[in-house]
C-alpha positions in Angstrom: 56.3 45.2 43.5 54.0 43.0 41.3 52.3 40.3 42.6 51.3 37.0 40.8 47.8 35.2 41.7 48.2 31.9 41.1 44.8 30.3 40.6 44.0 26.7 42.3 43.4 23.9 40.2 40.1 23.7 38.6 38.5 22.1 35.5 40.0 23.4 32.2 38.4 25.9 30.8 36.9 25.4 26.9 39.1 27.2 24.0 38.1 28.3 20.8 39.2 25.1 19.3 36.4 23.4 21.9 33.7 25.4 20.6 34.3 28.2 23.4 35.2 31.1 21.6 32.6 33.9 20.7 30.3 31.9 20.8 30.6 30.0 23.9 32.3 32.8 25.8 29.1 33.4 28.0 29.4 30.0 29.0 33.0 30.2 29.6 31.9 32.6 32.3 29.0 30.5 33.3 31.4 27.2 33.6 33.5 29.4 36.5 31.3 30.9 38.6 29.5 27.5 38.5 32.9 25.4 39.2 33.3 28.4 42.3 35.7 30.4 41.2 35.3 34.5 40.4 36.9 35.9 36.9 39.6 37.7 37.7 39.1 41.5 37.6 36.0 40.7 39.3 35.9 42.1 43.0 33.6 39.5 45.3 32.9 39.9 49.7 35.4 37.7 49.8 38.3 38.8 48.1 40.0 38.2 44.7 39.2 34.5 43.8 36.7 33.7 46.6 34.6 30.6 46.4 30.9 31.7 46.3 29.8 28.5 47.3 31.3 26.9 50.9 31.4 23.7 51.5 29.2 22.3 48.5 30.3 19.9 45.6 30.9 22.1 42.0 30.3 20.7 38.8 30.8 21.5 35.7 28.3 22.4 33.5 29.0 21.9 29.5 28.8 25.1 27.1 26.6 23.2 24.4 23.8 23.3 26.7 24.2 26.6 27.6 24.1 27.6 24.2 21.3 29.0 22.9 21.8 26.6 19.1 22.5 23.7 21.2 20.5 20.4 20.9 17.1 20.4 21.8 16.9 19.3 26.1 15.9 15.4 26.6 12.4 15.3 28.0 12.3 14.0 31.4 8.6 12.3 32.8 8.3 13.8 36.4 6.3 11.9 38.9 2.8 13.5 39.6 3.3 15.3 43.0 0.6 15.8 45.4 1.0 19.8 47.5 0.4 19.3 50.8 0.3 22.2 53.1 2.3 22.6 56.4 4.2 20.1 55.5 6.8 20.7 58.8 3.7 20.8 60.9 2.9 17.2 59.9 -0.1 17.9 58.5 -0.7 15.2 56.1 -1.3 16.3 52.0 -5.1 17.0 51.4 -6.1 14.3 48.3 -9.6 14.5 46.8 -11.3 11.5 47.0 -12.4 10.1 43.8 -16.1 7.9 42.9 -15.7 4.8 43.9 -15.5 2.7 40.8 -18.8 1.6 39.8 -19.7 -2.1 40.6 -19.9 -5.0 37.8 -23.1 -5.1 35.8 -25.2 -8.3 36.9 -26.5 -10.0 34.0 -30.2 -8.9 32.2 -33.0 -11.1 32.4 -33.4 -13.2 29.1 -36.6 -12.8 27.5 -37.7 -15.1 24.3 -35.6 -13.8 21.3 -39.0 -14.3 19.1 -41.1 -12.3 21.3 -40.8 -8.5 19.8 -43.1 -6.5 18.1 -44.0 -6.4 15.2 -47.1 -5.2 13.0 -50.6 -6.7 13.5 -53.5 -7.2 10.8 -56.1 -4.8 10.7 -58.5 -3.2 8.6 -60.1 0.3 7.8 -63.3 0.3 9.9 -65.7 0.9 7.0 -65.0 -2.7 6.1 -66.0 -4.3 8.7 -69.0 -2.0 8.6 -70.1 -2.9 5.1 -69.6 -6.7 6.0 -71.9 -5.8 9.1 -74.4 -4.5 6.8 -74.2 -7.3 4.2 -74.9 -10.2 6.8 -77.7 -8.3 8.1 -79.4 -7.6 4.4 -78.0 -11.2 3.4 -80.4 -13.0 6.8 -83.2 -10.8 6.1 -83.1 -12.1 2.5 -82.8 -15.2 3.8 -85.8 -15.2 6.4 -88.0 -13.7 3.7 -86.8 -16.6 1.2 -87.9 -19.2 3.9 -91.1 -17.7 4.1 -90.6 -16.1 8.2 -90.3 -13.0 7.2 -93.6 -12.6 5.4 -95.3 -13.4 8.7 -94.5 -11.1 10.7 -93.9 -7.9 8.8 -97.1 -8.5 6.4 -95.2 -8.9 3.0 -95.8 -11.1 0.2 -95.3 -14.6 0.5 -92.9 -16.1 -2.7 -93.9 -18.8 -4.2 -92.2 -22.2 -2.4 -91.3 -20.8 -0.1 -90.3 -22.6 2.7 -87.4 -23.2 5.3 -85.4 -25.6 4.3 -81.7 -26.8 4.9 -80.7 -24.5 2.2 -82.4 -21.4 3.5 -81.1 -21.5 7.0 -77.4 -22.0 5.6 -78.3 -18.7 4.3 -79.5 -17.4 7.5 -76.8 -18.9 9.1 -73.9 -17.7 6.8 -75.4 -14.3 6.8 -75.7 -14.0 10.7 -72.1 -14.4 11.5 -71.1 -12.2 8.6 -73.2 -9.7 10.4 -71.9 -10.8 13.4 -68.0 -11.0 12.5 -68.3 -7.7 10.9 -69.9 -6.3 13.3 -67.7 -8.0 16.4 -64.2 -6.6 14.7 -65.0 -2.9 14.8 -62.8 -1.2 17.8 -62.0 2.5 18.2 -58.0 2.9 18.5 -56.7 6.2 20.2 -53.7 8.5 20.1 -51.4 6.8 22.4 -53.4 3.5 22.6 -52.2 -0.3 21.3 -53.6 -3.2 21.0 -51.6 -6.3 21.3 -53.0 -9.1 19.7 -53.1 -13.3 20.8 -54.8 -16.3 19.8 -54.6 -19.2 22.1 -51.6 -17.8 23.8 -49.9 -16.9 21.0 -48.7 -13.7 20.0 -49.9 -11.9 16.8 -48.9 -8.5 16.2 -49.7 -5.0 17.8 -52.1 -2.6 16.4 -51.2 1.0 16.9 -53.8 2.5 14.1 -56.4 5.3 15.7 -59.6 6.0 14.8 -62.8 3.3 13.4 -60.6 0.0 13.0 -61.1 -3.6 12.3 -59.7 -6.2 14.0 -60.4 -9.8 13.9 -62.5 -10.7 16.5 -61.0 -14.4 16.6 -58.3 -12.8 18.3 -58.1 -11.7 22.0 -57.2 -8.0 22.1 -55.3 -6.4 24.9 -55.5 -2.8 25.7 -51.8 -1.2 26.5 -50.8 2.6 27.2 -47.5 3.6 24.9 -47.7 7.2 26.1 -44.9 9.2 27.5 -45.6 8.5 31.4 -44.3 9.7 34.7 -44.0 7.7 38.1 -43.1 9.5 41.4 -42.5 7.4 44.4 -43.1 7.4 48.0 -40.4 8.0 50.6 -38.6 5.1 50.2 -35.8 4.1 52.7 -31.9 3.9 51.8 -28.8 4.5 53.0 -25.3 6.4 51.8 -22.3 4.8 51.6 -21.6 5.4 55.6 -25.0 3.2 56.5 -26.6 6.4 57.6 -30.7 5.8 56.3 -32.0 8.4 54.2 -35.5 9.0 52.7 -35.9 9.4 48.9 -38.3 10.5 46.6 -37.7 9.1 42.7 -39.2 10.9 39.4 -39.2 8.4 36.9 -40.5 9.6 32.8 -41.1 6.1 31.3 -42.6 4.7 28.2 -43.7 1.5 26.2 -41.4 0.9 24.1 -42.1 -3.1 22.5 -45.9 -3.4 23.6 -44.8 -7.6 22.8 -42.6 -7.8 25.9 -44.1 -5.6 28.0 -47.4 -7.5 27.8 -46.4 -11.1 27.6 -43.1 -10.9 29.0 -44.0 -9.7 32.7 -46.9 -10.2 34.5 -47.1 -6.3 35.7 -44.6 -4.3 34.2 -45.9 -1.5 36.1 -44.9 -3.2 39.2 -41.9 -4.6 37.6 -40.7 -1.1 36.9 -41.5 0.2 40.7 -39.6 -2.6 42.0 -36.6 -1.9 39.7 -36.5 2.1 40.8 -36.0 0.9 44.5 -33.5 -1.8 43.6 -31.6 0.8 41.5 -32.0 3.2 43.8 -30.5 1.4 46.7 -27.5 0.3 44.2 -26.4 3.7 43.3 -27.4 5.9 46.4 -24.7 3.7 48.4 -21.7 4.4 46.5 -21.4 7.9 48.0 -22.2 9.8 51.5 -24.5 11.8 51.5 -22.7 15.1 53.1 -18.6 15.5 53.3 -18.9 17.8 56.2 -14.7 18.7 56.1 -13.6 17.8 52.8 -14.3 18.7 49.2 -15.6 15.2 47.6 -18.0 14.3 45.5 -21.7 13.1 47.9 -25.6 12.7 47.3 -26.5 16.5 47.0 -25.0 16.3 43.3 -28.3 15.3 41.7 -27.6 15.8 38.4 -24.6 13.3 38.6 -27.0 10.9 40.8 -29.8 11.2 38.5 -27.3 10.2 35.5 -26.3 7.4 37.2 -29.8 5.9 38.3 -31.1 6.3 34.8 -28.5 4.2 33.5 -28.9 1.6 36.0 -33.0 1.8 35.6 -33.0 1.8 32.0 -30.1 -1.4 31.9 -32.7 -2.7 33.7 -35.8 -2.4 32.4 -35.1 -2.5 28.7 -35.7 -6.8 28.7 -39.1 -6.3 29.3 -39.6 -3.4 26.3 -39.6 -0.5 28.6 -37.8 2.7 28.2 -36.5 5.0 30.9 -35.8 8.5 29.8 -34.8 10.0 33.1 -34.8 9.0 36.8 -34.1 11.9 38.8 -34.4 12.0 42.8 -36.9 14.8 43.9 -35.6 14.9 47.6 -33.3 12.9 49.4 -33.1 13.7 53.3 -32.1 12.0 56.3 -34.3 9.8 58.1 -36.2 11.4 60.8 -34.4 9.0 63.7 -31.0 10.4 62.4 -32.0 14.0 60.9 -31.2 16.2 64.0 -28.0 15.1 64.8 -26.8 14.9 61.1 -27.9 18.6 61.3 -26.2 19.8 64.4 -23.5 18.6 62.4 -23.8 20.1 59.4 -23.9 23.4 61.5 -20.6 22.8 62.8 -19.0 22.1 59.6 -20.3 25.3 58.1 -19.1 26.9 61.5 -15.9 25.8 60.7 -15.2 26.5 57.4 -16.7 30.3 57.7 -13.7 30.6 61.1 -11.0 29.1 58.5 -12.0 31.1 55.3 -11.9 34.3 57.8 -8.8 33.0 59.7 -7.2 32.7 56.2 -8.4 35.7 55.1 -6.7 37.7 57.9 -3.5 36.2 57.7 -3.3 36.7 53.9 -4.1 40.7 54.7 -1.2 40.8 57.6 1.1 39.3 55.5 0.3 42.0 52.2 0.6 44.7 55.0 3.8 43.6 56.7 4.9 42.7 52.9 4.6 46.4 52.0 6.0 48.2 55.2 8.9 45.9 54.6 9.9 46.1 51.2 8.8 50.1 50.6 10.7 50.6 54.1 8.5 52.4 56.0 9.7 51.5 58.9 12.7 49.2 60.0 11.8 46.6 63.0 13.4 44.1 64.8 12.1 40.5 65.5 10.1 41.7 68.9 8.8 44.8 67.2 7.6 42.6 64.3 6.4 39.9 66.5 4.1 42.6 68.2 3.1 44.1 64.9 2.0 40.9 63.5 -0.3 40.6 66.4 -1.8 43.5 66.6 -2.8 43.7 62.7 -4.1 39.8 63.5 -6.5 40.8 66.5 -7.7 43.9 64.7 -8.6 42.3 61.4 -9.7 39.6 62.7 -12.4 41.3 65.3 -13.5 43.3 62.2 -14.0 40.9 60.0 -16.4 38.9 62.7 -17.9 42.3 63.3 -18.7 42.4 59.4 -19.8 38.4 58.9 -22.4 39.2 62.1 
C-alpha cells in the first residue's frame, strides 16, 4: 500500500527559471527549513514534515541574498550601545564619565599695540671710551690755553694766554665730551637687557653683552630675560566636589618682550604669582580629586593637569610679554581639616576593589572548573549536586586566595 504525503501550503519554492537551479539550490534548501518545513527524505524528532519552529512567524528569506555573487548587503548605522552588567539584577550600565567641557575663555587684557620691542641704539664700548679720553685731553688743552694749567703743574706759560669766553667754551665743550663719554659706558651680561626710556617714553631694548655704550640721556632699566623657575607655597583650592586641597605649583617662565613686561605692568613678577593661583583655582575645579568607586578621569593625573594649567597660565600671561613653558603641580593633597577622613576613605575603596577583583577572580575559576567537568564528562550531576559543588569550589578558592593576598 503506498502512501501519499501531501505537503501543507507554503510559499512557492524558486525554479530554475527564477534563478533557483544549480545555483540557487542551497538556498532552495535554506528557503524550507527557514519557511518550517523539513525536505522530504529528511527524518526530524518530530516526524516526516515536522515544523522545527512552534508557534513562531516564518518568513521567507530570498535566494539572491543567500547567494554567494549576490549584491553587495545595504549598510545599516547601528545605534552605539552601552554593556551593562547584570542587567536582570537591575543594576544600572556602568558609563565613564567624561572631562567636563572646559569653560569659555574670558577675554586678554589689552595692552598698547605700539608698545613691543624692538632694537635699541647702542655703541661698541671703546667709543665711548675714546670720546672719554678726547674730552679729557680736549679740557686739559683747554685749561693750559687759558693759562690755569701752567699754575699749578709748573709748565710754561703761552703767550696771551688768558681765560677768556672762548677758552672756557673749550673747557666747557670738552668736559661733557669727557663726561658723556664717560657716563654711556655700561657692562651688559649674558642674560641681561636693558630697556631704554626718555621722559616716559619708550626707546628700544639693548640685549648686547660685554663693554657697551648707551646714551646716557636715556634712563636705563635693568630686566632679567633668563630662563626662570617659580615654585609656590601651599596654596588653598578645591576639586570639583568643594573638598579644599593644598597645592604646590612649578612654574619655568621667561621674558619674552622686555617692552611689556617693563612698562606694561607694574610687577610682572607679582602679576605672574597672582595669575598661577587664579589659573590654578580655574582648572583644579573641573575634576575631583579621587573617584574612590569608579574609573574617571581626577587630580592625581598630573600630566593632564599640568597641560591644562600651562595653557590657561600662558593665555594669560602672554599680554604682558611673558612666556610660560610649563606649570606643573608638585603636590596636591588634602587639607589638613579634611585629610583623615578623605583617607579612611580611600582605604575602604581600595578594600573594596581588592574583595571584588578576588570575588571575581574566584567565580571566573569555578565556572572554568565546572565548565570542564561538564563538557569532558567527568562526572554527571544533578541541580542539588551542582548547587553543592559550586559552593564548595567557591569557599575553597576563595579562603585561599585571602590566604595568598595576606
Amino acid at each position: 500500500m503506498s502512501t501519499t504525503t501531501e505537503w501543507p501550503e507554503g510559499p512557492e519554492l524558486p525554479t530554475e527559471a527564477d534563478g533557483g537551479g544549480a545555483r540557487g539550490g542551497r538556498g532552495v534548501s535554506e528557503s524550507v527549513r527557514a519557511a518550517g518545513f523539513a525536505e522530504p527524505g529528511t527524518e526530524t524528532s518530530g516526524g516526516w514534515g515536522a515544523r522545527l519552529i512552534r508557534g513562531g512567524a516564518t518568513t521567507e528569506i530570498p535566494v539572491h541574498l543567500l547567494s554567494r555573487d549576490g549584491p553587495a548587503p545595504v549598510s545599516v548605522r547601528l545605534r552605539p550601545a552601552v554593556v551593562g552588567r547584570r542587567r536582570s539584577s537591575g543594576e544600572q550600565p556602568r558609563v565613564p564619565r567624561r572631562l567636563p567641557p572646559r569653560p569659555p575663555s574670558r577675554p586678554a587684557p589689552v595692552v598698547d599695540p605700539d608698545l613691543v620691542e624692538r632694537p635699541g641704539r647702542a655703541l661698541p664700548g671703546a667709543v665711548g671710551v675714546l670720546g672719554a679720553l678726547a674730552g679729557a685731553v680736549g679740557g686739559a688743552a683747554s685749561l693750559w690755553w687759558g693759562g690755569a694749567l701752567p699754575h699749578i703743574t709748573g709748565l710754561p706759560v703761552p703767550a696771551g694766554a688768558q681765560l677768556g669766553p672762548v677758552q672756557w667754551a673749550a673747557v666747557a665743550g670738552s668736559g661733557a665730551l669727557g663726561l658723556f663719554g664717560f657716563g654711556g659706558l655700561a657692562r651688559g651680561g649674558t642674560g641681561k637687557a636693558w630697556v631704554l626710556t626718555r621722559f616716559g617714553r619708550y626707546r628700544g631694548t639693548v640685549r648686547r653683552t660685554g663693554l657697551t655704550w648707551v646714551n646716557p640721556l636715556f634712563l636705563r632699566r635693568r630686566t632679567d630675560v633668563r630662563l626662570r623657575h617659580w615654585r609656590s607655597e601651599a596654596m588653598p583650592a578645591v576639586d570639583a566636589n568643594g573638598v579644599a586641597l593644598r597645592v604646590v605649583i612649578l612654574v619655568v617662565w621667561r621674558i619674552r618682550d622686555t617692552a611689556r613686561a617693563a612698562l606694561a605692568v607694574a610687577d610682572h613678577q607679582e602679576y605672574l604669582r597672582q595669575c598661577v593661583e587664579a589659573a590654578m583655582a580655574r582648572v583644579l575645579s573641573q575634576l575631583p580629586a579621587d573617584a574612590f568607586h569608579q574609573d574617571a578621569p581626577t587630580l592625581r593625573d598630573a600630566e593632564a593637569v599640568g597641560d591644562a594649567l600651562t595653557r590657561q597660565l600662558a593665555a594669560d600671561v602672554a599680554p604682558v610679554g611673558i612666556e610660560v613653558f610649563s606649570a606643573q603641580p608638585t603636590r596636591i593633597e588634602y587639607a589638613p581639616e579634611v585629610a583623615a577622613a578623605m583617607q579612611r576613605r580611600r582605604i575602604a575603596a581600595l578594600d573594596a576593589q581588592h574583595r571584588d577583583s578576588v570575588l571575581t577572580s574566584v567565580v571566573d575559576s569555578v565556572e572554568d572548573m565546572m565548565a570542564r567537568l561538564t563538557t569532558r564528562g567527568l562526572v554527571e550531576l544533578d541541580d542539588y549536586e551542582r548547587k553543592a559543588l559550586v559552593k564548595d569550589l567557591t569557599v575553597a578558592f576563595y579562603t585561599g586566595r585571602g590566604r595568598d593576598a595576606s
